[in-house]
DSSP file (Angstrom, degrees, kcal/mol; ACC not computed):
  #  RESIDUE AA STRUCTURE BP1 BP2  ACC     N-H-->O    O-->H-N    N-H-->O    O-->H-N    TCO  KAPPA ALPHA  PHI   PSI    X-CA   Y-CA   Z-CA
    1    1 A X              0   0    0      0, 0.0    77,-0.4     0, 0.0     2,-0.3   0.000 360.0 360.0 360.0 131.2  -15.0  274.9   28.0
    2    2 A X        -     0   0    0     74,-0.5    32,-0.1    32,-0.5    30,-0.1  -0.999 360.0-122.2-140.6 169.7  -12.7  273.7   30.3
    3    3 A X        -     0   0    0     -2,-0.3     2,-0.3    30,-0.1   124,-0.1  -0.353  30.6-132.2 -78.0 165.8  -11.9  272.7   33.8
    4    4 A X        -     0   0    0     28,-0.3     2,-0.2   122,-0.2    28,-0.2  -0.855   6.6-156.4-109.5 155.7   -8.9  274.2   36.0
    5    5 A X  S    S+     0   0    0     -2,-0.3     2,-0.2    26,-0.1     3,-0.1  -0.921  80.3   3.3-126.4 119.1   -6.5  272.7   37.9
    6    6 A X  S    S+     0   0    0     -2,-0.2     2,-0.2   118,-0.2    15,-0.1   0.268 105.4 105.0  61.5 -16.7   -4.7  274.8   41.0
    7    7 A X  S    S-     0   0    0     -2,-0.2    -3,-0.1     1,-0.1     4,-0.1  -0.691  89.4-102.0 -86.4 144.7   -7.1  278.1   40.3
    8    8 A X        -     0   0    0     -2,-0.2     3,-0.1     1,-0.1    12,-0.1  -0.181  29.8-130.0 -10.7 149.3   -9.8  278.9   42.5
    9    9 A X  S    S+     0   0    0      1,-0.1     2,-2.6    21,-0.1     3,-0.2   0.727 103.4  79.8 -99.4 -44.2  -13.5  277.5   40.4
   10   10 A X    >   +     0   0    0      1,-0.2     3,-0.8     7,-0.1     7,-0.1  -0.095  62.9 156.5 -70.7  56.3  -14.6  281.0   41.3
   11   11 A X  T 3  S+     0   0    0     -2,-2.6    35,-0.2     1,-0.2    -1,-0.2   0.859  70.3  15.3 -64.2 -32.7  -12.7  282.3   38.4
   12   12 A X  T 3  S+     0   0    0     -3,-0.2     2,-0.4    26,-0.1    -1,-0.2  -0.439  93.4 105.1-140.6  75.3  -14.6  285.6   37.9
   13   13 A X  S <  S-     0   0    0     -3,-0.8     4,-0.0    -2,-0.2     5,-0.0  -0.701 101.1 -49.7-130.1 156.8  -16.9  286.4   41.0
   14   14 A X    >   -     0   0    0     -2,-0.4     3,-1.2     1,-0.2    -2,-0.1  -0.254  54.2-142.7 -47.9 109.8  -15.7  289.0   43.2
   15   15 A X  T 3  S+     0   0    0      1,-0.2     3,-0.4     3,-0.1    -1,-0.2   0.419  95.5  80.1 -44.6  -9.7  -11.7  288.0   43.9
   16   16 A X  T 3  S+     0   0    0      1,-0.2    -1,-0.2     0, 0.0    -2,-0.1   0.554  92.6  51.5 -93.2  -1.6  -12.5  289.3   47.5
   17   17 A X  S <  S+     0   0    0     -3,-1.2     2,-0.8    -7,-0.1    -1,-0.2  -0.561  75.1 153.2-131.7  63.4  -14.0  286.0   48.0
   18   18 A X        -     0   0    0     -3,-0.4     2,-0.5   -10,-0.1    -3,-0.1  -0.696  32.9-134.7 -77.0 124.8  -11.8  283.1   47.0
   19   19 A X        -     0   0    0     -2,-0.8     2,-1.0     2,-0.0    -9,-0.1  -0.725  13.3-117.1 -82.6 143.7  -11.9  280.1   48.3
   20   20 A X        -     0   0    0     -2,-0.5     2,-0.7     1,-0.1   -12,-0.0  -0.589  15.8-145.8 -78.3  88.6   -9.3  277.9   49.5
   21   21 A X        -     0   0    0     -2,-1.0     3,-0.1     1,-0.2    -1,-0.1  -0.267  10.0-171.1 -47.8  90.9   -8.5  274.4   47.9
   22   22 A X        -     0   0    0     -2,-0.7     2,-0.4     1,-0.1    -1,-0.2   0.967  65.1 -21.0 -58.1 -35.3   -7.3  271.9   50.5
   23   23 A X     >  -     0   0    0      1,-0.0     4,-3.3     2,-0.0    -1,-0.1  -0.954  69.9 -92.4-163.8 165.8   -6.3  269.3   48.3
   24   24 A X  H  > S+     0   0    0     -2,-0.4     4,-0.5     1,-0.2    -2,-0.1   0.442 123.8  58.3 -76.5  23.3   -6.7  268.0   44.7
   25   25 A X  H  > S+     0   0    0      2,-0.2     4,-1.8     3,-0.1    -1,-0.2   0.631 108.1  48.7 -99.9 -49.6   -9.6  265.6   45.9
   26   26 A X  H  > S+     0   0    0      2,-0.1     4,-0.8     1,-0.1    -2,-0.2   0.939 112.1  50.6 -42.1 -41.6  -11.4  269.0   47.2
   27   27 A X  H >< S+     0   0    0     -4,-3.3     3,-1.5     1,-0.2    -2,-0.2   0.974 111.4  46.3 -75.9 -46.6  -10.6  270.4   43.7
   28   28 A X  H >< S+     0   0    0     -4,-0.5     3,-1.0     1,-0.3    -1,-0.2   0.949 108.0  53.2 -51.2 -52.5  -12.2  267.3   41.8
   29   29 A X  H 3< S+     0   0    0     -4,-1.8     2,-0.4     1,-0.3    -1,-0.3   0.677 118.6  37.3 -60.4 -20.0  -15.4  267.1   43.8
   30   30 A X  T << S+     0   0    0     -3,-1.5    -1,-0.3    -4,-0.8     2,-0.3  -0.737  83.8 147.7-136.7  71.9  -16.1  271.2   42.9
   31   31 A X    <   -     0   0    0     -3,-1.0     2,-0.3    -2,-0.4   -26,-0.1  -0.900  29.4-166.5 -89.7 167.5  -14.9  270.9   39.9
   32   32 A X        -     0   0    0     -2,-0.3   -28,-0.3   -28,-0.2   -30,-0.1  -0.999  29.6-127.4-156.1 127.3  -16.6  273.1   37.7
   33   33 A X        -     0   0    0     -2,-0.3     2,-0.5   -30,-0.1   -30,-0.1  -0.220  34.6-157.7 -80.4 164.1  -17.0  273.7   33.9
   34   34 A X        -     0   0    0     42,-0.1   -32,-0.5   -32,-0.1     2,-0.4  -0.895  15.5-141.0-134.1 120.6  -16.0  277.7   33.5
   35   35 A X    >>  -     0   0    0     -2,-0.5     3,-3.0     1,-0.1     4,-0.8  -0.611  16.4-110.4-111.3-177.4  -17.4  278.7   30.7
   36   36 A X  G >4 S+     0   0    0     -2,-0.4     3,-0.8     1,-0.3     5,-0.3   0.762 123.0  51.3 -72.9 -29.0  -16.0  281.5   27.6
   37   37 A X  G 34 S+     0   0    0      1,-0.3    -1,-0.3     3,-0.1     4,-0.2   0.837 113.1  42.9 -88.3 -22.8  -18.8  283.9   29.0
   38   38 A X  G <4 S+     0   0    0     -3,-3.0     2,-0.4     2,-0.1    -1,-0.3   0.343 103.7  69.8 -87.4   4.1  -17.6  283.6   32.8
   39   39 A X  S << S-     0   0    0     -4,-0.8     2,-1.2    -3,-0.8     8,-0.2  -0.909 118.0 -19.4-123.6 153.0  -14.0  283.8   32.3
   40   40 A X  S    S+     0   0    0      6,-0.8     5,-0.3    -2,-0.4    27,-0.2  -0.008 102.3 103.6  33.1  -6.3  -12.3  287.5   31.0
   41   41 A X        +     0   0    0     -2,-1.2    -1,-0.2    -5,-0.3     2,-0.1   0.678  65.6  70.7 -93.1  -8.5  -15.5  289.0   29.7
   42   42 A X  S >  S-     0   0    0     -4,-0.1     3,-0.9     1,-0.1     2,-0.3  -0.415  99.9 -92.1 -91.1 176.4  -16.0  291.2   32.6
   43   43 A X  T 3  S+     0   0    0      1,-0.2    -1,-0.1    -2,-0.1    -2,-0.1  -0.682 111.2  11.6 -85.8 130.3  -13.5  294.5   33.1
   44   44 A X  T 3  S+     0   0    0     -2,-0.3     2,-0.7     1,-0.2    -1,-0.2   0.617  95.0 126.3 100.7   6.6  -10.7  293.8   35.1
   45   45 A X    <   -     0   0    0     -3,-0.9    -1,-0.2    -5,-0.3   -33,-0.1  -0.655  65.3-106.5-109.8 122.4  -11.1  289.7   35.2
   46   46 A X        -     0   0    0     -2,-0.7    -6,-0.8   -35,-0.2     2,-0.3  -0.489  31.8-133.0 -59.8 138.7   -7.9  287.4   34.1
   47   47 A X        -     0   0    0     -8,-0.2    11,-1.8    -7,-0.1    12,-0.9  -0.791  25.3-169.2-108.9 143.8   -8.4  285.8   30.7
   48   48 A X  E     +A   57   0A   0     -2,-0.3    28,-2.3     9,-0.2     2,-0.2  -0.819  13.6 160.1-138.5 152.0   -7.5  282.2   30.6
   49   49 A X  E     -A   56   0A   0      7,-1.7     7,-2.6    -2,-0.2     2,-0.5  -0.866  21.5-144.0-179.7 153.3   -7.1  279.5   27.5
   50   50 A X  E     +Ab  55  78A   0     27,-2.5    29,-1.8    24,-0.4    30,-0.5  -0.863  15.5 179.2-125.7 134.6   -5.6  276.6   27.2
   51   51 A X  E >  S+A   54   0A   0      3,-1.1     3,-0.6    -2,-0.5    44,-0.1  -0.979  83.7  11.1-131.9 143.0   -3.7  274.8   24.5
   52   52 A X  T 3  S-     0   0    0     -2,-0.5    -1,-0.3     1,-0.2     3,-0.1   0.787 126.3 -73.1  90.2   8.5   -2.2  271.7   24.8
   53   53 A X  T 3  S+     0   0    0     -3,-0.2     2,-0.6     1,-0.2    -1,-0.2   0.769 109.3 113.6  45.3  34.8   -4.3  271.2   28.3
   54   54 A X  E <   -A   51   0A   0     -3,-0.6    -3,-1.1    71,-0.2     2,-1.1  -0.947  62.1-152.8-122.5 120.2   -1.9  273.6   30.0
   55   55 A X  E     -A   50   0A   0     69,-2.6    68,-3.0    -2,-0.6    69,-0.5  -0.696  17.7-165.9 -93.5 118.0   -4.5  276.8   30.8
   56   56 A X  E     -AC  49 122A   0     -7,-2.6    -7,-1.7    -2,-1.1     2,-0.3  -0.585  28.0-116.6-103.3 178.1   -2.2  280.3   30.9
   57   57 A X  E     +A   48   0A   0     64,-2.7    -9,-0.2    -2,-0.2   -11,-0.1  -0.788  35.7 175.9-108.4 142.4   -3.2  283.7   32.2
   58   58 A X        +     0   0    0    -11,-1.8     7,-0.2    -2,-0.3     6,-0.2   0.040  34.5 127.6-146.1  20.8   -3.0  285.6   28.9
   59   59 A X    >   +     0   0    0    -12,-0.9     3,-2.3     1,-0.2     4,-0.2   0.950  67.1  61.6 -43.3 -57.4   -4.4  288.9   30.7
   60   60 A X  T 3  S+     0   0    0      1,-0.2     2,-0.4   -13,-0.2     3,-0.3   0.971  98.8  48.4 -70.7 -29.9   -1.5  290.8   29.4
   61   61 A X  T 3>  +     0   0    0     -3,-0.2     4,-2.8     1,-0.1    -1,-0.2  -0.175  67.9 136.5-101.4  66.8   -2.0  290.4   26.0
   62   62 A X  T X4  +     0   0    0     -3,-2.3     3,-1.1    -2,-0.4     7,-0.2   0.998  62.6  78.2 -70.2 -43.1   -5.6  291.4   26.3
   63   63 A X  T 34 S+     0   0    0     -3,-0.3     7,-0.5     1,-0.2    -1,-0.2   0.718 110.3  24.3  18.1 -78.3   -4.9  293.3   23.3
   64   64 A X  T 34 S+     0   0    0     -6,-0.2     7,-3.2     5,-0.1    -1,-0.2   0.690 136.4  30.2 -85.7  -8.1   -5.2  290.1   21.6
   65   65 A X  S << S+     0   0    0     -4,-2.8    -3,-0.2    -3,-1.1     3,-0.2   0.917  92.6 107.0 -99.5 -72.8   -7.4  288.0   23.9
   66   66 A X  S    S-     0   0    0     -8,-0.2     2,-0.5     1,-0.2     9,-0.1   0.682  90.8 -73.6   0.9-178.2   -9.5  290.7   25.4
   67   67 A X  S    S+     0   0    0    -27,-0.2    -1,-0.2     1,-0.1     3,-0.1  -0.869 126.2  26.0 -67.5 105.1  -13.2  291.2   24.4
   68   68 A X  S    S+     0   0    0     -2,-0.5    -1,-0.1     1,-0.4    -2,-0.1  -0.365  99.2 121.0 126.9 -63.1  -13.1  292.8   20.8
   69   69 A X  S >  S-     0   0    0     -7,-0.2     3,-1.9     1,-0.1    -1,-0.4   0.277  74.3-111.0 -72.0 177.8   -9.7  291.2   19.8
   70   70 A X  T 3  S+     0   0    0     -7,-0.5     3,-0.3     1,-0.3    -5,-0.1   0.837 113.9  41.8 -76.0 -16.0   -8.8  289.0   17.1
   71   71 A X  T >   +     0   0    0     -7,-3.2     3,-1.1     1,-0.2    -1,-0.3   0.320  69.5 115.6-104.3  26.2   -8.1  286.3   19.2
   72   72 A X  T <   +     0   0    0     -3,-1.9     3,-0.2     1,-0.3    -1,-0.2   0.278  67.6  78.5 -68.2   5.3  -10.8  286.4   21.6
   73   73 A X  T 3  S+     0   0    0     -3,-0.3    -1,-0.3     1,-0.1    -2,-0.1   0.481  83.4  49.7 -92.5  25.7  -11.8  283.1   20.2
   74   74 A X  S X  S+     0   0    0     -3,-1.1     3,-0.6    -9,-0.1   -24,-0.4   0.050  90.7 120.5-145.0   2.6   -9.9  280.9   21.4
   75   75 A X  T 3  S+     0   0    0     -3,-0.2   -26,-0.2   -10,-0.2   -39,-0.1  -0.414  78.0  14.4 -53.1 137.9  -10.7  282.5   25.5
   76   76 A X  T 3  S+     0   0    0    -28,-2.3   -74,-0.5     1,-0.1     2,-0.2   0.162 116.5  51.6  95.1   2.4  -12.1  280.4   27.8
   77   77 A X  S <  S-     0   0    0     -3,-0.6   -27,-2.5   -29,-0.2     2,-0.5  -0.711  93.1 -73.3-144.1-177.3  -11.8  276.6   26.4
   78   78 A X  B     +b   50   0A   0    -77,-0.4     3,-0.4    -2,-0.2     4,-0.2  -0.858  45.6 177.9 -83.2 102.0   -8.7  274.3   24.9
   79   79 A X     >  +     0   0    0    -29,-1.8     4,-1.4    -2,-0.5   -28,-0.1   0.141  28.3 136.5-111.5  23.8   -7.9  275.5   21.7
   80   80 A X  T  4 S+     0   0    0    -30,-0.5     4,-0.3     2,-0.2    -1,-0.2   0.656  73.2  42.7 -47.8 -45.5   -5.2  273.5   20.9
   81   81 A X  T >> S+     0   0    0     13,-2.0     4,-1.7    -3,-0.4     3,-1.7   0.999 111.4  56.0 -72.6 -66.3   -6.4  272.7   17.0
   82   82 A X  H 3>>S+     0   0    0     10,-2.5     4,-2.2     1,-0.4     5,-1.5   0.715 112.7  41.2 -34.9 -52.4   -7.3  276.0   16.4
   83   83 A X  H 3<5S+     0   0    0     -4,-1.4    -1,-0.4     2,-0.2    -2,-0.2   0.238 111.2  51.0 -89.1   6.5   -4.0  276.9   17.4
   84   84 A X  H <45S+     0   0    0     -3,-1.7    24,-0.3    -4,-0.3    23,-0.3   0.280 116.4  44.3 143.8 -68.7   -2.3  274.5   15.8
   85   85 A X  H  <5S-     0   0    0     -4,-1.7    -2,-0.2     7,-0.2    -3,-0.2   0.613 105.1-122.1 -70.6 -40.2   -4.5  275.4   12.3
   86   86 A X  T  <5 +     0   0    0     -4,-2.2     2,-0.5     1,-0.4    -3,-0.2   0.958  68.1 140.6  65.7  43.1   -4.1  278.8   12.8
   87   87 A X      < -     0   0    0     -5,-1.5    -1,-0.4     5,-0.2    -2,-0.2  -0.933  54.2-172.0-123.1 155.6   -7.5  279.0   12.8
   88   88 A X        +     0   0    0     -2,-0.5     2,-0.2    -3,-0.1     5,-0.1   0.068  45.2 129.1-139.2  30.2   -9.9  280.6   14.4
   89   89 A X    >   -     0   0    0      1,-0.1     3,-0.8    -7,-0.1    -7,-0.1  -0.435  66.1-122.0 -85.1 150.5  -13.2  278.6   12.8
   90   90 A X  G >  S+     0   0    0      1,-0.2     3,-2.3    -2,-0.2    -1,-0.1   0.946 110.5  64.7 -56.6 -35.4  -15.5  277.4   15.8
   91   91 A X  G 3  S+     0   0    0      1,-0.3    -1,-0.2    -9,-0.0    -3,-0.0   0.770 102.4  50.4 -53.3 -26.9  -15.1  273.8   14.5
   92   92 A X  G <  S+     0   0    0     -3,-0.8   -10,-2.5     1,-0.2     2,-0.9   0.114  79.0  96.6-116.3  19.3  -11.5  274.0   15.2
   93   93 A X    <   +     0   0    0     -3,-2.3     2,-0.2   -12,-0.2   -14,-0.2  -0.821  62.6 109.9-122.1 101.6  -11.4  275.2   18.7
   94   94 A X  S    S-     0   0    0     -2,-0.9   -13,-2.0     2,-0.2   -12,-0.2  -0.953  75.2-121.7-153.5 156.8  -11.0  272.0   20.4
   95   95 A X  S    S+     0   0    0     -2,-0.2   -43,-0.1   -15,-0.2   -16,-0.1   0.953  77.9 107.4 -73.9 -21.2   -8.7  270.2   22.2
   96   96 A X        -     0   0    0      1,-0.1    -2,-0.2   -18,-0.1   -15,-0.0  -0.057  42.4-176.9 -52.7 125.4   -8.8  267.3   19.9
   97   97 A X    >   +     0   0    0    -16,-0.1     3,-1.6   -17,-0.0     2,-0.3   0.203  28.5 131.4-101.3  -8.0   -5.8  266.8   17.7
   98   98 A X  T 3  S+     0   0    0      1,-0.3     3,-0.1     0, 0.0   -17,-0.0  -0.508  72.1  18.1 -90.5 160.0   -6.3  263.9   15.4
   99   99 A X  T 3  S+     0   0    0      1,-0.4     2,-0.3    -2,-0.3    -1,-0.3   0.387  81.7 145.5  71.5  17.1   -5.7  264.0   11.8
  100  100 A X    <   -     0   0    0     -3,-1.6    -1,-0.4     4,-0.0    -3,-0.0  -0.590  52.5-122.3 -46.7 131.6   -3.3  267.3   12.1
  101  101 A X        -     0   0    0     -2,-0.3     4,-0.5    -3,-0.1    -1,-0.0   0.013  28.4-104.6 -46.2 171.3   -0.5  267.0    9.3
  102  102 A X  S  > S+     0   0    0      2,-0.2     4,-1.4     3,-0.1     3,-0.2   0.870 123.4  62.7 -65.0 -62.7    3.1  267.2   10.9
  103  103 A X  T  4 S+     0   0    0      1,-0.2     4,-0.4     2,-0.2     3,-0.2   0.781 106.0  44.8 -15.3 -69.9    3.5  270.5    9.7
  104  104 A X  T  > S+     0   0    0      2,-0.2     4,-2.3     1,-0.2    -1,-0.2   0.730 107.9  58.0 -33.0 -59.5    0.6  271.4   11.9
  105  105 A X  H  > S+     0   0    0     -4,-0.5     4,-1.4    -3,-0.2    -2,-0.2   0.866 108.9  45.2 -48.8 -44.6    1.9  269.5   14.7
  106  106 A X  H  < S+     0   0    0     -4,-1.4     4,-0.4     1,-0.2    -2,-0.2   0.598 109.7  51.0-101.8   8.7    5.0  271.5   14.8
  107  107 A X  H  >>S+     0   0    0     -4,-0.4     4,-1.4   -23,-0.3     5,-0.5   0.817 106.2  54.2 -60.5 -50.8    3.5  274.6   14.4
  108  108 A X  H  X5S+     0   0    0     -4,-2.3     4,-0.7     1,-0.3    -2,-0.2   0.728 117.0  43.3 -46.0 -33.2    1.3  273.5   17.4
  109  109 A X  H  X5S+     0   0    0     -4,-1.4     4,-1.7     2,-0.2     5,-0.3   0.690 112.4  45.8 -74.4 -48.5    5.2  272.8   19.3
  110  110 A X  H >>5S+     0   0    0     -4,-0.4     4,-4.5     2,-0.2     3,-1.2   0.948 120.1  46.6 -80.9 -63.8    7.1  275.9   18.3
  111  111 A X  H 3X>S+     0   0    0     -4,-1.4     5,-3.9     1,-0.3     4,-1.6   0.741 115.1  47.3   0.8 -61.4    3.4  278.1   19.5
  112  112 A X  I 3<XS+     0   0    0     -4,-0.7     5,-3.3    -5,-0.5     6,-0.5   0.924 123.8  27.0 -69.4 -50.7    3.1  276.4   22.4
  113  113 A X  I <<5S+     0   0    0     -4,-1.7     5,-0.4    -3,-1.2    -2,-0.2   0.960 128.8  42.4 -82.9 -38.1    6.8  276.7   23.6
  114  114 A X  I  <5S+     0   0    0     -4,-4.5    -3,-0.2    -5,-0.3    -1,-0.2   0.546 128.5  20.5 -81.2  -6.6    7.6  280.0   21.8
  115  115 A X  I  X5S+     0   0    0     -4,-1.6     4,-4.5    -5,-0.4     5,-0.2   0.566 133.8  26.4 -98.2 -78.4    4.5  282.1   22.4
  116  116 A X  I  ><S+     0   0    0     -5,-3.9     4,-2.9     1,-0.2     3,-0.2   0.998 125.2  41.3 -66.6 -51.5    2.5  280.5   25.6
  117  117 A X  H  4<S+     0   0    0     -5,-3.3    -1,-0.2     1,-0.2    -4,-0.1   0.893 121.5  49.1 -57.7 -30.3    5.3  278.8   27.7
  118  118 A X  H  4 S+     0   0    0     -6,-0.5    -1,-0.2    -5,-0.4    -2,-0.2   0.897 125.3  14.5 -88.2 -31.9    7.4  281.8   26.9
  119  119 A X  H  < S+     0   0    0     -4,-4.5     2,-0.3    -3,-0.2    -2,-0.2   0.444 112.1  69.9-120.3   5.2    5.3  285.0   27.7
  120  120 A X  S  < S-     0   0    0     -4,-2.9   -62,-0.1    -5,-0.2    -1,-0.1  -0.966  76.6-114.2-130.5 141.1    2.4  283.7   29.7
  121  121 A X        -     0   0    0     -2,-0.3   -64,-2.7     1,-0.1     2,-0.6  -0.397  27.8-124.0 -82.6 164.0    2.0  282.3   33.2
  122  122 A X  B     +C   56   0A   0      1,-0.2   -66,-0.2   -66,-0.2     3,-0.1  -0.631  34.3 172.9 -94.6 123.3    0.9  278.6   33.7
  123  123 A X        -     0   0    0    -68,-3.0    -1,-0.2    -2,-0.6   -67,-0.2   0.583  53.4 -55.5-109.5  10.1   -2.5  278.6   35.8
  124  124 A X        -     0   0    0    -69,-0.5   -69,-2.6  -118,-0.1    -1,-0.4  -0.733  57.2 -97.6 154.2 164.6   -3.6  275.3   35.9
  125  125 A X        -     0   0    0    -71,-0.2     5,-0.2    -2,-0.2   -71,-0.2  -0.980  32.3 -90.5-148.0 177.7   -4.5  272.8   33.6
  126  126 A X     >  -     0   0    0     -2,-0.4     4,-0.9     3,-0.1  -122,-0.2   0.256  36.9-113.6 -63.9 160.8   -7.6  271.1   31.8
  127  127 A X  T >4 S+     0   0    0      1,-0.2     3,-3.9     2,-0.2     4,-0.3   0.942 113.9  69.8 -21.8 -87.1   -9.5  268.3   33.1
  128  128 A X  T 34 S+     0   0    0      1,-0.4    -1,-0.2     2,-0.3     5,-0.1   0.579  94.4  54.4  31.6 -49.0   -8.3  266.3   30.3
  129  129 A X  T 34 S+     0   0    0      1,-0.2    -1,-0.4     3,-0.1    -2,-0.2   0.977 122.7  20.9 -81.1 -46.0   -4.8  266.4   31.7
  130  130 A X  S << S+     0   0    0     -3,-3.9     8,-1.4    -4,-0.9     2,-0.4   0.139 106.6  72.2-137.1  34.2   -5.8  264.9   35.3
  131  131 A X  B    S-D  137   0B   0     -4,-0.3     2,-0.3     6,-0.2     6,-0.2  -0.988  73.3-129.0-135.9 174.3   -8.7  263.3   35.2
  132  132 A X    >   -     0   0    0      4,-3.7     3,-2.7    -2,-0.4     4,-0.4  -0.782  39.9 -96.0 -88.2 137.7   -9.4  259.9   33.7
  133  133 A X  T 3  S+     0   0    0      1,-0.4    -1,-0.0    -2,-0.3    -5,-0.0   0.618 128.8  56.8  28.8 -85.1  -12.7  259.5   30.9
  134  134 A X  T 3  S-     0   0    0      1,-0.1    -1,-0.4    -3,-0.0    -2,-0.0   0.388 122.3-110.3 -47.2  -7.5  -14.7  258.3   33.7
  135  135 A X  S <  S+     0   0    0     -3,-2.7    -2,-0.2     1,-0.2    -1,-0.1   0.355  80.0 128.5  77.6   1.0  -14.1  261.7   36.1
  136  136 A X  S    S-     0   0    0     -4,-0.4    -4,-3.7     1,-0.1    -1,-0.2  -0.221  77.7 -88.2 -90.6 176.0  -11.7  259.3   38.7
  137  137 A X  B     -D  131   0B   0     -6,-0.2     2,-0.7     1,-0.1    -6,-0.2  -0.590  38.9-122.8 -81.4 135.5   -7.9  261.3   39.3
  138  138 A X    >   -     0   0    0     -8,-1.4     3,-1.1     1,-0.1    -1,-0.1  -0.799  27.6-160.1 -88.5 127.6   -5.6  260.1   36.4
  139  139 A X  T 3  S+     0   0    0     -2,-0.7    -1,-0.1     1,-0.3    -9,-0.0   0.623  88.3  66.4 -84.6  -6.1   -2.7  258.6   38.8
  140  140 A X  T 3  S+     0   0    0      2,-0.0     2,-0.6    -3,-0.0    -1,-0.3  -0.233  77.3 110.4 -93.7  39.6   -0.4  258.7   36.2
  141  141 A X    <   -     0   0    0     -3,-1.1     2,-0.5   -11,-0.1   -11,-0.0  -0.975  47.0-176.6-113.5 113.6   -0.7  262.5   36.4
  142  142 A X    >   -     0   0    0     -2,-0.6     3,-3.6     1,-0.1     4,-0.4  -0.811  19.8-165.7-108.2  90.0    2.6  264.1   37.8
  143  143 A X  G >  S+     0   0    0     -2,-0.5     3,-0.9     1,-0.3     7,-0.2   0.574  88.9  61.4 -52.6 -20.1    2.6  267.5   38.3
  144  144 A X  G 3  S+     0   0    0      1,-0.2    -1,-0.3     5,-0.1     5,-0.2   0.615 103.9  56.7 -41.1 -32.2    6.5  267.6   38.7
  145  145 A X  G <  S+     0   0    0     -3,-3.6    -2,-0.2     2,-0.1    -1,-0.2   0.520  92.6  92.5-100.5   0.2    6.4  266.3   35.1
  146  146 A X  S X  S-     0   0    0     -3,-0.9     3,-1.8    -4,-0.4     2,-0.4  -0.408  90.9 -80.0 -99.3-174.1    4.2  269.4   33.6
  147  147 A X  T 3  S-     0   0    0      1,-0.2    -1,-0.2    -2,-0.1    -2,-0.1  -0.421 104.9  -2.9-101.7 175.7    5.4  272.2   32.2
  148  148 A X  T 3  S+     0   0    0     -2,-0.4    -1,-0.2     1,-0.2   -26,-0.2   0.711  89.3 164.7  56.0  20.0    6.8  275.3   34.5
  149  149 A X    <   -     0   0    0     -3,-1.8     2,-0.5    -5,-0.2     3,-0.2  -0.140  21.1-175.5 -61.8 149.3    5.7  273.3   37.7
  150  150 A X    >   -     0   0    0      1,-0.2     3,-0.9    -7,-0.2     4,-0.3  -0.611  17.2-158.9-144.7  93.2    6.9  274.3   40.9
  151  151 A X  G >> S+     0   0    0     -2,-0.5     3,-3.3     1,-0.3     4,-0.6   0.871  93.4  72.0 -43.0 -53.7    6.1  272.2   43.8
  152  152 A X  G >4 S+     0   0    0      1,-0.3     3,-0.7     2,-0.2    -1,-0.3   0.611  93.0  63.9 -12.5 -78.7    6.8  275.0   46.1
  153  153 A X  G <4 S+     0   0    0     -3,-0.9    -1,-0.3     1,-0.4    -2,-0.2   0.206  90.3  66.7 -17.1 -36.7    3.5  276.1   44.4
  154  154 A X  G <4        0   0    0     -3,-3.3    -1,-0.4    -4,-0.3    -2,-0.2   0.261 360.0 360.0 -44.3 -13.3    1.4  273.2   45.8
  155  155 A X    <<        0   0    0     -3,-0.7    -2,-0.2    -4,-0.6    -1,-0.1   0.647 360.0 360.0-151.8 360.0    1.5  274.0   49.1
């Protein structure tokens, strides 16, 4: 499970009805968990995952994501250990990171930059990235600073 960040919360309801997000204070207040069952499983619907709290569109390689494929476990949530592990046990798709090896770590780094950042677009990202524990906006959250940001894109 995770939250989005820039996306519409009505990720897979009828697209003909989007709603509009005035500002990231709207987006906190409806924020919304989305969970693995609501997000790609229907025909036609963009499949999202996130590693690393950066959530991609990974619709074009449904192939691997899709319903059926061998990585459809790691759809809908932060799956950053998992990916990381190169696993695809339930236990290990989470975002949580501690007690990875180095090895592990720098899998998690070349994956991340050479896979997602490289063939998939960025569509938001987890909770986890811009809110604080409590649910308040983490203010040290820059969106200039994430990656493949584009202010344009804001506005």
């Amino acid at each position: 499970m995770f939250r989005l960040r820039r996306v519409s919360h009505s990720i897979c309801l009828n697209p003909k009805k989007k709603k509009k997000n005035k500002n990231l204070r709207d987006n906190l207040k409806h924020k919304q968990e989305i969970s693995r069952e609501r997000t790609c499983m229907l025909e036609g619907q963009p499949i999202y995952l996130a590693v690393k709290g950066v959530v991609f569109d990974v619709t074009s390689g449904k192939e691997f994501y899709g319903k059926g494929a061998p990585y459809n476990a790691l759809v809908g949530k932060d799956s950053t250990r998992g990916v990381a592990k190169m696993s695809l046990d339930p236990a290990d798709l989470t975002h949580d990171i501690t007690g990875l090896t180095e090895e592990e770590l720098k899998s998690l780094d070349d994956i991340f930059n050479n896979v997602y950042k490289a063939k998939y677009p960025i569509v938001g990202y987890t909770s986890r990235r811009i809110l604080n524990e409590d649910g308040s906006p983490n203010l040290d959250f820059k969106p200039e600073d994430q990656p493949h940001f584009n202010i344009k894109d804001e506005f």
